[in-house]
C-alpha positions, 0 to 999 in steps of 0.5 A: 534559460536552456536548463529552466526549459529542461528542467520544466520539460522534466517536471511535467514529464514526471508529474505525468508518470506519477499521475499515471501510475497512482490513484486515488483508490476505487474501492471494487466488488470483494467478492473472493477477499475479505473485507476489501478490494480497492483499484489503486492504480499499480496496485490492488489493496485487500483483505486476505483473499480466498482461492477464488480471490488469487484466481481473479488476480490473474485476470486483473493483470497482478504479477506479483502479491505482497502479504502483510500478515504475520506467519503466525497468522498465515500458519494457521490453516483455520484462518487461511485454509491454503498455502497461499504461497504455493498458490499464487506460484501455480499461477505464476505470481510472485508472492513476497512476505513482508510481515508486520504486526506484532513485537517479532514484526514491527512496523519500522523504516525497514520494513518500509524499504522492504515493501519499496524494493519489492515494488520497484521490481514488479512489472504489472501490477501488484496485490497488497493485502493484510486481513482486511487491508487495515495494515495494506493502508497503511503501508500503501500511504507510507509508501507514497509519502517517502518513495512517491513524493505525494505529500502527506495528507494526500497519501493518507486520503489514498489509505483511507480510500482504501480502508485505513479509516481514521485512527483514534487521536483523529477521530477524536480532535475532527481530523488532523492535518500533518506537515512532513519535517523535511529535517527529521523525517517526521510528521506533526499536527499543524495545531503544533505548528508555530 
């Protein structure tokens, strides 16, 4: 009986800390990121920021940025007309490349793990960004799913929060409902459910 009572003390304990530290995304005023900005509790998930958008991120208590474009894009001083790296370094932020996108950087289990150890060590609060938080969704929701615990169709409600929107095969079958394979780490339509 003593360990039932441990283990229900340790259960609202830990729901209490999830529950703190995510929530469901707020999209805020993007003024200084392209496309979106959204609060998401330990993180902000965006578009590429300008000079005036990584300056904000200072004072909106961010440590740490994680980039999800490819060098190819960040390279490319007509697109991003900054170093963005050197940037956030001025600022004393921690800036992380996780890039996705691509045959030379896809989106694996790996590059998942990347994101979830590079989130384990921020202290503060994080910036996920992509061009316009499209790929910051998605991977944001993915995080959730395996390194939160969230269920799934709860993860994917948190990406489109932000701006992960519907994807094709949903929009065209009115919304999908997915169940997580515990066996096999993957997800199916509850149609196919027998």
């Amino acid at each position: 009986m003593q360990q039932i009572i441990i283990a229900f003390f340790v259960l609202i304990i830990t729901v209490g800390a999830y529950a703190s530290d995510v929530k469901v995304p707020v999209k805020l005023d993007n003024a200084g990121f392209q496309g979106v900005l959204a609060d998401a509790g330990k993180v902000l998930i965006s578009g590429q920021p300008t000079l005036e958008g990584i300056n904000r991120l200072k004072a909106q208590g961010v440590t740490t940025i994680i980039n999800f474009r490819t060098p190819r894009e960040m390279d490319n001083r007509e697109i991003v007309p900054f170093d963005e790296s050197e940037e956030a370094e001025k600022l004393g932020i921690t800036y992380i490349h996780v890039p996705l996108g691509g045959e030379a950087h896809p989106y694996t289990p790996e590059a998942l793990e990347k994101f979830a150890t590079a989130m384990s060590k921020v202290e503060g609060k994080a910036l996920i960004h992509c061009t316009v938080g499209w790929r910051a969704s998605h991977v944001w929701s993915a995080y959730l799913t395996k390194y939160e615990g969230m269920e799934v169709n709860e993860a994917l409600a948190h990406g489109r929060a932000a701006n992960m929107g519907f994807q094709p095969f949903e929009a065209l079958l009115g919304g999908v409902t997915y169940k997580v394979n515990a066996e096999s780490q993957s997800s199916m339509p509850m149609s196919d459910k027998k």
